[in-house]
Backbone as a chain_set.jsonl record, in Angstrom:
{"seq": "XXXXXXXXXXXXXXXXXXXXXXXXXXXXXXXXXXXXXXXXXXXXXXXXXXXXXXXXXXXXXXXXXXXXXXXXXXXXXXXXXXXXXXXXXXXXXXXXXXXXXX", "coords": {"N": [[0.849, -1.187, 0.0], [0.026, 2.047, -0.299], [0.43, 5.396, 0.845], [-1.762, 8.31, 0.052], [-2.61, 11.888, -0.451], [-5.467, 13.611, 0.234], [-7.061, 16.513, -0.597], [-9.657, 17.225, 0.445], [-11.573, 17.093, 3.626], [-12.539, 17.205, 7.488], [-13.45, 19.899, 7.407], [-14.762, 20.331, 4.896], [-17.247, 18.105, 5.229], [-16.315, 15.937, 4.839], [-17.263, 12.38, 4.665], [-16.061, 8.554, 5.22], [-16.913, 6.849, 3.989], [-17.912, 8.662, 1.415], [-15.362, 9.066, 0.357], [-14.298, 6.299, -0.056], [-16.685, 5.551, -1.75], [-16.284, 7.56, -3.503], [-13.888, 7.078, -4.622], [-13.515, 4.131, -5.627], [-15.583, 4.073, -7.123], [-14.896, 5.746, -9.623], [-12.452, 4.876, -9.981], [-12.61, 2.479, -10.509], [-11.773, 0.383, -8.597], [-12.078, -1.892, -6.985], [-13.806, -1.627, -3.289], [-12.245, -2.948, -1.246], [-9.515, -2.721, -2.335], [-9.233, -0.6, -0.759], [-7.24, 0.946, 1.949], [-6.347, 2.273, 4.915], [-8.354, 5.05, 6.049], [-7.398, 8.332, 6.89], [-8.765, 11.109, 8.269], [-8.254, 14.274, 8.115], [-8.609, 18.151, 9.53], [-8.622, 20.129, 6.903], [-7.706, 18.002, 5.123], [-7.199, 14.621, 3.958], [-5.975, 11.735, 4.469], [-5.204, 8.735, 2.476], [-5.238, 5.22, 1.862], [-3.57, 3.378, -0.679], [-3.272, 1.024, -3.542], [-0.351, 0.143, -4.0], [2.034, 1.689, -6.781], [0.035, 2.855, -8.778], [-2.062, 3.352, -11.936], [-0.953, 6.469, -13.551], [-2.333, 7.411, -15.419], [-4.764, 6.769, -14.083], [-4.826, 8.353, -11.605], [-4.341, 10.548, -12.873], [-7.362, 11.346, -13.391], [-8.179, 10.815, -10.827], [-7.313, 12.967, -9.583], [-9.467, 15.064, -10.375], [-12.035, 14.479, -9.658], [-14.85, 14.655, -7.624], [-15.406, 15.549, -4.299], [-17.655, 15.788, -1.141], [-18.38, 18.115, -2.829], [-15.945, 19.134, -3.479], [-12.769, 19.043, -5.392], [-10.674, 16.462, -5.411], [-7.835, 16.114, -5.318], [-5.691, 14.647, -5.286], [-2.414, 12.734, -4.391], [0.655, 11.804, -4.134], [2.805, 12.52, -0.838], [5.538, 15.336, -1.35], [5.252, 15.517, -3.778], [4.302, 17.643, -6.344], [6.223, 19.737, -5.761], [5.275, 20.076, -3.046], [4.838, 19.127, 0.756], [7.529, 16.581, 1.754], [6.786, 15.014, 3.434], [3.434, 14.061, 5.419], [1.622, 15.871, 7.541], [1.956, 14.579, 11.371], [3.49, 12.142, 10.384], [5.703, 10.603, 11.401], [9.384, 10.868, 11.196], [11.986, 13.465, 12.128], [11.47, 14.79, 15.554], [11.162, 17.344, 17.253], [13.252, 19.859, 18.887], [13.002, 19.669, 22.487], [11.428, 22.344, 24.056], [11.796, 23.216, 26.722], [14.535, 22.762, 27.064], [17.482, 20.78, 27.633], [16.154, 17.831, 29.515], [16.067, 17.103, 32.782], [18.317, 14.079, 34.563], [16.684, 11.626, 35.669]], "CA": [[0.0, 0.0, 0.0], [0.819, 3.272, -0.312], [-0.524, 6.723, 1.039], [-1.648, 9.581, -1.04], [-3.117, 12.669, 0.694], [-6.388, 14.504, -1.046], [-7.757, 18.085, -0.378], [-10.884, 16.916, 1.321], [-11.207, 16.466, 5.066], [-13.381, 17.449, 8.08], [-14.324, 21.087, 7.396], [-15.747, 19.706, 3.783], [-17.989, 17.778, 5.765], [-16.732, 14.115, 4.056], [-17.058, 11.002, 5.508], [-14.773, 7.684, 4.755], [-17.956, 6.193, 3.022], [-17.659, 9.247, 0.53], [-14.006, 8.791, -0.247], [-13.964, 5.21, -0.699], [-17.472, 5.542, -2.612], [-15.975, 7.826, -5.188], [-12.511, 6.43, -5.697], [-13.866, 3.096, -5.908], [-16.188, 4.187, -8.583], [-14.181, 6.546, -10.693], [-10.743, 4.501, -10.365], [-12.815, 1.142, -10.509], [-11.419, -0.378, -8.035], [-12.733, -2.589, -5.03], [-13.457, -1.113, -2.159], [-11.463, -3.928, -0.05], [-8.241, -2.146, -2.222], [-8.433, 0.731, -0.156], [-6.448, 0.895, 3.399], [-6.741, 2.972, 6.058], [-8.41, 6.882, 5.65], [-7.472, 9.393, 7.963], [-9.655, 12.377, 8.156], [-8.032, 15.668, 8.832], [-9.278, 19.126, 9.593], [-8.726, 20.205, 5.78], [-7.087, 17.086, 4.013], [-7.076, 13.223, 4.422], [-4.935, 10.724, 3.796], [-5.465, 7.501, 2.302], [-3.399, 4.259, 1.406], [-4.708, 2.563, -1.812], [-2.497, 0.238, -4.074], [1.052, 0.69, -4.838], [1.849, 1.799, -8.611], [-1.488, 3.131, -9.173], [-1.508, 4.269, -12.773], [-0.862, 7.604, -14.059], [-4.109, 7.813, -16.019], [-5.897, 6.71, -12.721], [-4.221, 9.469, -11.203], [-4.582, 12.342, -13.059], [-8.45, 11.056, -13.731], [-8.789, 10.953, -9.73], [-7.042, 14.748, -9.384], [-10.39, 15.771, -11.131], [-12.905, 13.748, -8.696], [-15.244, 15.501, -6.231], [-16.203, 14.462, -3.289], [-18.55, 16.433, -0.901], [-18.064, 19.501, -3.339], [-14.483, 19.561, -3.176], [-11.983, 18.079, -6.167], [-9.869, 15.353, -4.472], [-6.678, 16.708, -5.615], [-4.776, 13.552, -4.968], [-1.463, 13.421, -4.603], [1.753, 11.754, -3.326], [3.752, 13.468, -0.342], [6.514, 15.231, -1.856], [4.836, 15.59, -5.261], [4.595, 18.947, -7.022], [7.065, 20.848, -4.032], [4.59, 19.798, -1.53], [5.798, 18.496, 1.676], [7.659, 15.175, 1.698], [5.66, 13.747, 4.331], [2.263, 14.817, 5.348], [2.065, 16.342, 9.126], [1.841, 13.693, 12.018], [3.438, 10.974, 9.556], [6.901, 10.704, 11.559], [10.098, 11.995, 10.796], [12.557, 13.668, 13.429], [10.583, 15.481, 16.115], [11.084, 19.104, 17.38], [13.896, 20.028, 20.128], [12.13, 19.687, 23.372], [11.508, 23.689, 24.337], [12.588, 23.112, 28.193], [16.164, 22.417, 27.254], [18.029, 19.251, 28.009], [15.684, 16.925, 30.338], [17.251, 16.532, 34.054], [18.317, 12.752, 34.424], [15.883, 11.085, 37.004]], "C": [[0.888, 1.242, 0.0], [-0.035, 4.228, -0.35], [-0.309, 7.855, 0.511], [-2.399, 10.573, 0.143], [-4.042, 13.353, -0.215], [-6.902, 15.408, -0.085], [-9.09, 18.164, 0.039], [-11.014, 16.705, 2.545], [-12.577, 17.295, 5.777], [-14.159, 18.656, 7.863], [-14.939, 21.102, 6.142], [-17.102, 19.259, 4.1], [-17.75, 15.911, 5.135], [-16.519, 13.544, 5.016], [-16.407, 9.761, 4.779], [-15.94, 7.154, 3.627], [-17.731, 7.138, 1.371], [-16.551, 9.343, -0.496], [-13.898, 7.373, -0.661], [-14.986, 4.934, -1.822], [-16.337, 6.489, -4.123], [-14.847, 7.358, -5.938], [-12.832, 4.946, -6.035], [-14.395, 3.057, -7.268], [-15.454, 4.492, -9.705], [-12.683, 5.603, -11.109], [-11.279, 3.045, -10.747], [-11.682, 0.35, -10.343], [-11.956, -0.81, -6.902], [-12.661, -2.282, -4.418], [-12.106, -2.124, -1.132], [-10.222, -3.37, -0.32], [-8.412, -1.615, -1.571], [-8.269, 0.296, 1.258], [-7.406, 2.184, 3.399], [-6.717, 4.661, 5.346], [-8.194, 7.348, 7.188], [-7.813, 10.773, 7.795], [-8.861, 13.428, 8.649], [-9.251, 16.976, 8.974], [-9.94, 19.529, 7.562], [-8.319, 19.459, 4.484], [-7.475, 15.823, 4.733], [-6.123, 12.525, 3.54], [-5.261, 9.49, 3.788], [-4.368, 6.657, 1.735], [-4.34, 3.368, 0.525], [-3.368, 1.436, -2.175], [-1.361, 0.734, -4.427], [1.259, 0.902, -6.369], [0.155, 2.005, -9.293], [-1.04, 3.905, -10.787], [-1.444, 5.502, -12.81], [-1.725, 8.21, -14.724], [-4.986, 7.75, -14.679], [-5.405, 7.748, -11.741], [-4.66, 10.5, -11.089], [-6.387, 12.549, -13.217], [-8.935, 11.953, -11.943], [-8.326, 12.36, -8.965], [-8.645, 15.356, -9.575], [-11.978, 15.346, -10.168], [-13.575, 14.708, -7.992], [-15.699, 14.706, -5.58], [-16.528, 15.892, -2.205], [-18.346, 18.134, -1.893], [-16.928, 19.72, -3.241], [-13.602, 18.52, -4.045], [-11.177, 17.475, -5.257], [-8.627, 16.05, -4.396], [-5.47, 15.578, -4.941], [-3.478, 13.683, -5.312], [-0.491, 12.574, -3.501], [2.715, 12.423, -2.751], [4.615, 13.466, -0.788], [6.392, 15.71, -3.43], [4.75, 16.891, -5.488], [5.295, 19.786, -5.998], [6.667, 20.525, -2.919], [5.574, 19.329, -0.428], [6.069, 16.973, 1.448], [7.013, 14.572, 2.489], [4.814, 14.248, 4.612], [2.101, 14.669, 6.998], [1.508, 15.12, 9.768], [2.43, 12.306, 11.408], [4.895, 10.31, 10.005], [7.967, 11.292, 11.21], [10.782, 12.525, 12.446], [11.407, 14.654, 14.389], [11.509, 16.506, 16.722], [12.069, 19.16, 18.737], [12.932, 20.033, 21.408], [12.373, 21.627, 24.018], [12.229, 24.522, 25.665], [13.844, 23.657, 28.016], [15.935, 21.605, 27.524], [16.955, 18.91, 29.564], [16.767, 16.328, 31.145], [17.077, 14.999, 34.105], [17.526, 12.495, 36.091], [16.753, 9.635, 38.121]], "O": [[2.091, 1.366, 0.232], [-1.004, 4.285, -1.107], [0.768, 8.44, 0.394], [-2.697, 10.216, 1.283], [-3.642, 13.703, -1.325], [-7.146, 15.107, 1.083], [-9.655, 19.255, -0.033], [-10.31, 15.722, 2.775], [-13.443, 17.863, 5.112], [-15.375, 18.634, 8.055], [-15.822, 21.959, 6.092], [-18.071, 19.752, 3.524], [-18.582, 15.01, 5.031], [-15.863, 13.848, 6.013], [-16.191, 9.976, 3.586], [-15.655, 7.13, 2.43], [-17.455, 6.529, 0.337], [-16.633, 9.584, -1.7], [-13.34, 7.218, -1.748], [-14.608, 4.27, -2.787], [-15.901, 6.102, -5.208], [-14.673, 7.219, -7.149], [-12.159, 4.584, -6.999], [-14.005, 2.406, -8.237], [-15.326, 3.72, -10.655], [-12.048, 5.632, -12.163], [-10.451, 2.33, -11.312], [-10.911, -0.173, -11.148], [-12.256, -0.1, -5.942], [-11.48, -2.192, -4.083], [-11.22, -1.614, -0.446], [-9.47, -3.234, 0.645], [-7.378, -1.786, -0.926], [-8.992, -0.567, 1.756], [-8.297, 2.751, 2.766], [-5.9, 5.276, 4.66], [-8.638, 6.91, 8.249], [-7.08, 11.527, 7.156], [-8.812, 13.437, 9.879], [-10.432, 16.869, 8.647], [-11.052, 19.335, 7.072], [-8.422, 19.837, 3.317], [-7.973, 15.831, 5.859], [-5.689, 12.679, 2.399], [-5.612, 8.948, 4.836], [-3.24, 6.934, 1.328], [-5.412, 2.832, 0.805], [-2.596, 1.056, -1.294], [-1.303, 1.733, -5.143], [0.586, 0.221, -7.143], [-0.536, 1.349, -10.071], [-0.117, 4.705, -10.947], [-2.038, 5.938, -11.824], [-1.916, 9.425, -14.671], [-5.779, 8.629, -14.343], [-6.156, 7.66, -10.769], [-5.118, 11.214, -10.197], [-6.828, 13.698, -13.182], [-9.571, 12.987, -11.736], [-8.875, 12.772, -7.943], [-8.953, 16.215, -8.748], [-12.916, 16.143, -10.186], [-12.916, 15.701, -7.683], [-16.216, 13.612, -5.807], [-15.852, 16.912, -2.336], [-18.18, 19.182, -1.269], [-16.742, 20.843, -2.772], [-13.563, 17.342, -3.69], [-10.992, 18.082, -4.203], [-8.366, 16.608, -3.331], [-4.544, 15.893, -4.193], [-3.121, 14.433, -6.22], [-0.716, 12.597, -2.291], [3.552, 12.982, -3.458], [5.16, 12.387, -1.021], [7.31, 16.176, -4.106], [5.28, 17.494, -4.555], [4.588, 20.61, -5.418], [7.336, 20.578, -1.888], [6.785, 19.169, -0.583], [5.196, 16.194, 1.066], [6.618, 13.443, 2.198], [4.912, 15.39, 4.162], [2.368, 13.645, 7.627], [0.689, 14.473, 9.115], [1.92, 11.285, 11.869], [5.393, 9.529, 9.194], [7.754, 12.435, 10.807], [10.354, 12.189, 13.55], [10.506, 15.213, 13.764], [12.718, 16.329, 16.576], [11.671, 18.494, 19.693], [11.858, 20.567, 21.132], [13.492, 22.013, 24.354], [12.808, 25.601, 25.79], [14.277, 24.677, 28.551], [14.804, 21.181, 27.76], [17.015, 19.656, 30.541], [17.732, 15.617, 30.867], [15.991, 14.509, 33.794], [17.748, 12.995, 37.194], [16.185, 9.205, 39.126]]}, "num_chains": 1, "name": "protein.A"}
């Protein structure tokens, strides 16, 4: 699997039913392909099939779902960020300073 991130999320108003309804349809593919959605405020991220084509792609860029084009898209892809926030990666100096040893 592998996770793409689309321009739809909680303040849209979608639900997972909506996202797997339309990419299912439009990309015809089985719901059972799709993994795990995670809903954000203004995006979500989903994990569909690895090597998805390039026609099924640019098809599912064009998609709406509650009123809002999908805008699908692997982290990293046009400048975007390489990973998509909360996704790991090093984490942030602790603000304290160095943590006294217990």
């Amino acid at each position: 699997m592998e996770t793409f991130r689309i321009e739809v999320g909680h303040v849209h108003g979608v639900k997972p039913g909506n996202i797997v309804g339309a990419i299912a349809n439009e990309a015809e593919l089985e719901s059972r392909y799709i993994g795990r959605i995670d809903i954000r405020d203004d995006f979500s991220l989903i994990d569909l099939p690895e090597g998805m084509p390039r026609e099924v792609m640019e098809h599912l860029k064009r998609v709406r779902v509650a009123g809002q084009p999908l805008r699908i898209s692997r982290p990293g892809e046009d400048g975007g960020p390489r990973r998509a926030p909360g996704m790991g990666g090093p984490r942030p100096p602790h603000r304290g300073g160095p943590r006294k040893p217990r």
